[in-house]
N, C-alpha and C positions, 0 to 999 in steps of 0.2 A: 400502678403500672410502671411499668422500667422505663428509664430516662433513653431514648436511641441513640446510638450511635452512628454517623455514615462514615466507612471510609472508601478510596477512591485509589486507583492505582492505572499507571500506562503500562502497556507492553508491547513488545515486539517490536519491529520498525520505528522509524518515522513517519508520519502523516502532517499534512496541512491541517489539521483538527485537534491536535491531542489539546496543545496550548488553550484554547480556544472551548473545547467540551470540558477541560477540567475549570475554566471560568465561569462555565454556564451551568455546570453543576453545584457551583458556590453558588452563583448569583440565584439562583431557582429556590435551593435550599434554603436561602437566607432571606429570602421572596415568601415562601410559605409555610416555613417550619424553622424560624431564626434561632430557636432556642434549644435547635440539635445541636450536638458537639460532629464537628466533622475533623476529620486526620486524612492524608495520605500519607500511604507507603511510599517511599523515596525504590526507583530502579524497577518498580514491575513484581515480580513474585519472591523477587530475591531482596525486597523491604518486608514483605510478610513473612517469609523464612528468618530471618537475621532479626525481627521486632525494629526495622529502622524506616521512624516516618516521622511527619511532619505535620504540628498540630495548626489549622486552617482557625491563626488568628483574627481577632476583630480588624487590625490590619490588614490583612492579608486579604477579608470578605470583602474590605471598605474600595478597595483596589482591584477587585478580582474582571473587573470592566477590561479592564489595561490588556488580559491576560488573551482578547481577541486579536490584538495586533500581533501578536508573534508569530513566531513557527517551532519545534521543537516542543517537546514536552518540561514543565515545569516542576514538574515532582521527579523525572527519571525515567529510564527505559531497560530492560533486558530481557532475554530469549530465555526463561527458566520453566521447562515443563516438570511438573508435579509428579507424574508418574512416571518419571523417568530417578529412580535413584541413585544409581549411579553415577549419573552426570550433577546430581544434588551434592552428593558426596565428595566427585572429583573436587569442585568448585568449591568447598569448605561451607557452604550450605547449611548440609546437615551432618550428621554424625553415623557413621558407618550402625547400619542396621535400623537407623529411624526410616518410617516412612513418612514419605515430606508432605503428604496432603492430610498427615494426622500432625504435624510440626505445624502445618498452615493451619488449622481447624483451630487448635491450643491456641496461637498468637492471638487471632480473633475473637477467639472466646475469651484470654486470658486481656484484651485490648477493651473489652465490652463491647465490640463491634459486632449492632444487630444489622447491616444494611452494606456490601459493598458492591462498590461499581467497579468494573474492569473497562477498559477502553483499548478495544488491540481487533486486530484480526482473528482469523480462524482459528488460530494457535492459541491466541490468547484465551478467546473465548470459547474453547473446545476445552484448555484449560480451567476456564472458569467451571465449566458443565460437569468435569470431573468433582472438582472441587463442591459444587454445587451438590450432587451424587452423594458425595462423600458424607457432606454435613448433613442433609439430611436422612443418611441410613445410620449415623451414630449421632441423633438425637440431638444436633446444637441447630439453635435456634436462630438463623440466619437468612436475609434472602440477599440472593445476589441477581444484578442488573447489568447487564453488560450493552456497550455501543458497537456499532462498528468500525472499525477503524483503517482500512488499509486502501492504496494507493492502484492496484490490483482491480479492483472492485471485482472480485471474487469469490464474495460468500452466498453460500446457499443458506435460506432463500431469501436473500435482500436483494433489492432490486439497484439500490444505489447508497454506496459504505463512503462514510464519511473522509473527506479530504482528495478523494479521487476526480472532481472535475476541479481542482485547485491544479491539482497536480497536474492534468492536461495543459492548463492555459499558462503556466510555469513553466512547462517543459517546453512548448511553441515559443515561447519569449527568448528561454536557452537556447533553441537553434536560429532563431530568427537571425541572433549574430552572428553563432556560428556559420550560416549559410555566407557569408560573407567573404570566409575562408574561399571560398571557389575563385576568388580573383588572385589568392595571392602563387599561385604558378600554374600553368596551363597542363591539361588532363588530370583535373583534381576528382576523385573521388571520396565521397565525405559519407560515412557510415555513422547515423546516429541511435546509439543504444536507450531504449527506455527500460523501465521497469516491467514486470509482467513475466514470473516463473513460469505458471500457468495456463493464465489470461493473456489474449492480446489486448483486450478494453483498452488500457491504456495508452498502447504504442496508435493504437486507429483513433483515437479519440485525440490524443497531442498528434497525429498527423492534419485532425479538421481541422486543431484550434488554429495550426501552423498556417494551413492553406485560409482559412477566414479569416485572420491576422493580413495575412497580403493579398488579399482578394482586390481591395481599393487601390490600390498603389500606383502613385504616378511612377513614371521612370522617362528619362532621358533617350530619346532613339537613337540608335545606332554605337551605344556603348554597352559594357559589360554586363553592368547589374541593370537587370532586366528579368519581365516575368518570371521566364525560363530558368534566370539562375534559382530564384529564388521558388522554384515550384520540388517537389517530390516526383524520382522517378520510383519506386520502389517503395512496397511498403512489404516486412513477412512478421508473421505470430505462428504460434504455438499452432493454431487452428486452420492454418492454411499447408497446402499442400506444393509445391515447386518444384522444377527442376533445372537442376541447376546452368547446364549447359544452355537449354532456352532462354534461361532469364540472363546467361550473363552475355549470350548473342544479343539480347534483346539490349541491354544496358549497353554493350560495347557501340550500337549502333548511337542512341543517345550522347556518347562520348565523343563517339563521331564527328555526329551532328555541329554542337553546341559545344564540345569543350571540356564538361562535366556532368556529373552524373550523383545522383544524390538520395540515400536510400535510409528509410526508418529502419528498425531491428527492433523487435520484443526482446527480453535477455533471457526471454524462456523458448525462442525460436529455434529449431535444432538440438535442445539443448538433451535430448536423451540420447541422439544420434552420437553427439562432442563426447558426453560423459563414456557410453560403452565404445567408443574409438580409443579413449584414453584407457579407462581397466584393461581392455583388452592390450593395452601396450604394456601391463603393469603398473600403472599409476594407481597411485592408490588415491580416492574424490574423496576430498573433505566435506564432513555432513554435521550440522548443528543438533541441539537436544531432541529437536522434532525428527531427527533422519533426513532433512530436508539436505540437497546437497548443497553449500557454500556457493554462492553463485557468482561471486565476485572473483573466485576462485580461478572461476572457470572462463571468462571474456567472451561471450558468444560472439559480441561486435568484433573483437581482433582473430575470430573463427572463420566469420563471412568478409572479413577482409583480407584475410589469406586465399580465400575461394576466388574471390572476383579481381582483384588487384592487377595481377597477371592478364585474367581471361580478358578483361575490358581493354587491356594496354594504358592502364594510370600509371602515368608520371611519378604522382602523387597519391596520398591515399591518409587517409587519417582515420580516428572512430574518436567520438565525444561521445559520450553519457549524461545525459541531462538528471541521473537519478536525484544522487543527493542534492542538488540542487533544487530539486521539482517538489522533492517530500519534505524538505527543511522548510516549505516557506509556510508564511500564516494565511490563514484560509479566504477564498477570495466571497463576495457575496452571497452569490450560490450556495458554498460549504455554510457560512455561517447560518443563511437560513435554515440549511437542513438540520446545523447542529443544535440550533435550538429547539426545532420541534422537536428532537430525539430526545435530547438533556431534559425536557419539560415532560415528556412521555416516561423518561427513566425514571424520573424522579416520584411521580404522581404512581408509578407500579411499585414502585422498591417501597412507599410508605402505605402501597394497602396490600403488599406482602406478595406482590407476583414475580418471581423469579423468570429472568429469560434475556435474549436480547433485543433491543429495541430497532425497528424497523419497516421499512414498506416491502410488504410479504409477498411475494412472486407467486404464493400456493394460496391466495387469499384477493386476487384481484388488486393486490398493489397498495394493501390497505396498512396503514402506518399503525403498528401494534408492536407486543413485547411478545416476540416467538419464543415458542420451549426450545431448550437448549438442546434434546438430543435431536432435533431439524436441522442445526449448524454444522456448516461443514464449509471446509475450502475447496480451492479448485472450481470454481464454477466456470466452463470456458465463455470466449464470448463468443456470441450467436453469429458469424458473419453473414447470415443472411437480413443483418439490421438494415433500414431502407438507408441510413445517410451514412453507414461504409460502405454501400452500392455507390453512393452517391464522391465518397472520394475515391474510392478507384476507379471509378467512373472519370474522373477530371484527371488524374495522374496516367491514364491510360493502360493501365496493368488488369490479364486478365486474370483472372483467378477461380480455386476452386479449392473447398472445402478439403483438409487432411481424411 
């Protein structure tokens, strides 16, 4: 019998998890099968295109503990989709007329690599399913295992993708200071951008951890910082529906009131509205290998800060992003629990040959299994009818209603 091979690769974004499942895929391995050879690809699919990885020394295993404190991935990250060749080609990839998911197939095969892990989001792992497709209809002998990995928590059908409640309680920590800003000139309005294309999960999620965070809080009476400054008037995602003139009456009156005014943002809020506002003026929207449009690109936060800025009468007005911030850090208890079930689920499917990604199954009663790849998909919005987003816009006083 043939000696196995695992290797192991990040993609796409950042996540509170990648550091942290690429240690727990070491330590697992080296737990119940020490005498596999393990590698990673260095950058995500563009170490398996180019043959450029990194052999997972005895060092490296003896250490790989350390590898939960961080944040950031340790092997590397980038956004290369396989079947897309063109963009393989631009990037000096591949070679004008290869197709890159027989380029990837060859490294692996020509690597001895019977067993890889992919660790990324939808992309990544839609990627993987390709690839997975691939290998098995041209006869090499592979299984691949993928995690999930994004900040979003957006994949269909996981119930909950690795690094996304890190990233809530990071992101509340970031504005907690930023809320701070509201003292420093009078009619401040403070616009805070989260992550979330798609999904709002995470923009309503870093709003509880925000308001739970100062739930307790003594304060001084009759000076500034106080509940108020420090509470949420406004929360919008992807999935809710507004208007605008109401809500910026509604806010204008809060500004009023109190001084200030203080609202979350999804960076996926509006943001088809912003995009066909802009082509229509000629611009032309920058979009990555996925067709995905550049998002950073485009500011949704300094979008709805143009919107409401005027209408409220702010003096002042700012927008912060808690992103990179939220998805750089290492993963907090929560995360690392999950990450090990998943790493130890991975691990124990990719050596009795079951291909798929690892997770607690939404179409399965929530049951932590290795789903078939063509079930994966992005985009999953989130449900606003959840009892404890009733329960914060219920305490922020904003009424709402489904897009």
């Amino acid at each position: 019998m043939a000696k196995q091979k695992v290797a192991m690769l990040t993609a796409g974004g950042l996540a509170p998890c990648l550091s942290s499942a690429v240690g727990g895929l070491i330590e697992r391995y080296s737990d119940v099968a020490p005498d596999i050879e393990l590698i990673a690809y260095k950058s995500g699919y563009q170490g398996v295109l180019l043959g450029d990885s990194i052999a997972i020394t005895p060092q490296i295993r003896e250490k790989a503990a350390l590898l939960h404190r961080y944040g950031g991935s340790p092997i590397g990250n980038s956004r290369v989709k396989l079947t897309n060749a063109a963009d393989c080609v631009k990037r000096g990839l591949v070679k004008e007329g290869e197709n890159p998911l027989r380029v990837a197939a060859e490294r692996l095969a020509n690597d001895g690599v019977s067993i890889l892990h992919t660790i990324g989001g939808d992309d990544t792992n839609t990627t993987a399913a390709d690839l997975a497709a691939y290998l098995a209809a041209n006869g090499y002998n592979l299984t691949v295992v993928g995690l999930p990995k994004t900040v979003d928590n957006d994949v269909v059908p996981i119930k909950q993708s690795l690094g996304a409640w890190t990233a809530a309680e990071v992101g509340a920590h970031f504005f907690d200071n930023v809320s701070n800003e509201q003292t420093a000139a009078p009619r401040t309005l403070i616009i805070h951008e989260v992550m979330g294309r798609h999904c709002g999960w995470l923009t309503a999620a870093t709003a509880r951890a925000y308001l739970q965070r100062n739930k307790h809080n003594e304060y001084v009476d009759g000076l500034m910082t106080n509940a108020g400054m420090k509470s949420i008037n406004a929360v919008y995602l992807p999935e809710l529906a507004f208007e605008l003139e109401q809500e910026a009456a509604r806010l204008k009156e809060v500004m009023d009131r109190t001084g200030y005014a203080t609202v979350f943002v999804s960076e996926g809020a509006c943001l088809d509205a912003i995009v066909a506002e802009r082509e229509a003026a000629g611009e032309t929207v920058k979009r990555d290998a996925f067709g995905h449009v550049k998002i950073d690109t485009i500011n949704v936060g300094g979008w709805f800060q143009k919107q409401f800025a005027s209408l409220v009468n702010a003096e002042r007005s700012l927008v912060q992003k808690s992103g990179y911030f939220a998805r750089s850090a290492p993963a907090n208890a929560d995360d690392l629990r999950l990450i090990q079930s998943m790493t130890d689920l991975a691990v124990e499917s990719a050596l009795n040959k079951v291909s798929g990604v690892t997770g607690h199954d939404e179409g399965q009663g929530g049951k932590l299994r290795t789903i078939e790849f063509p079930r994966i998909k992005g985009g999953k919005p989130f449900d606003v009818s959840t009892k404890w987003f009733g329960e914060v816009m219920t305490t922020i006083g904003q009424k709402y209603k489904a897009a």
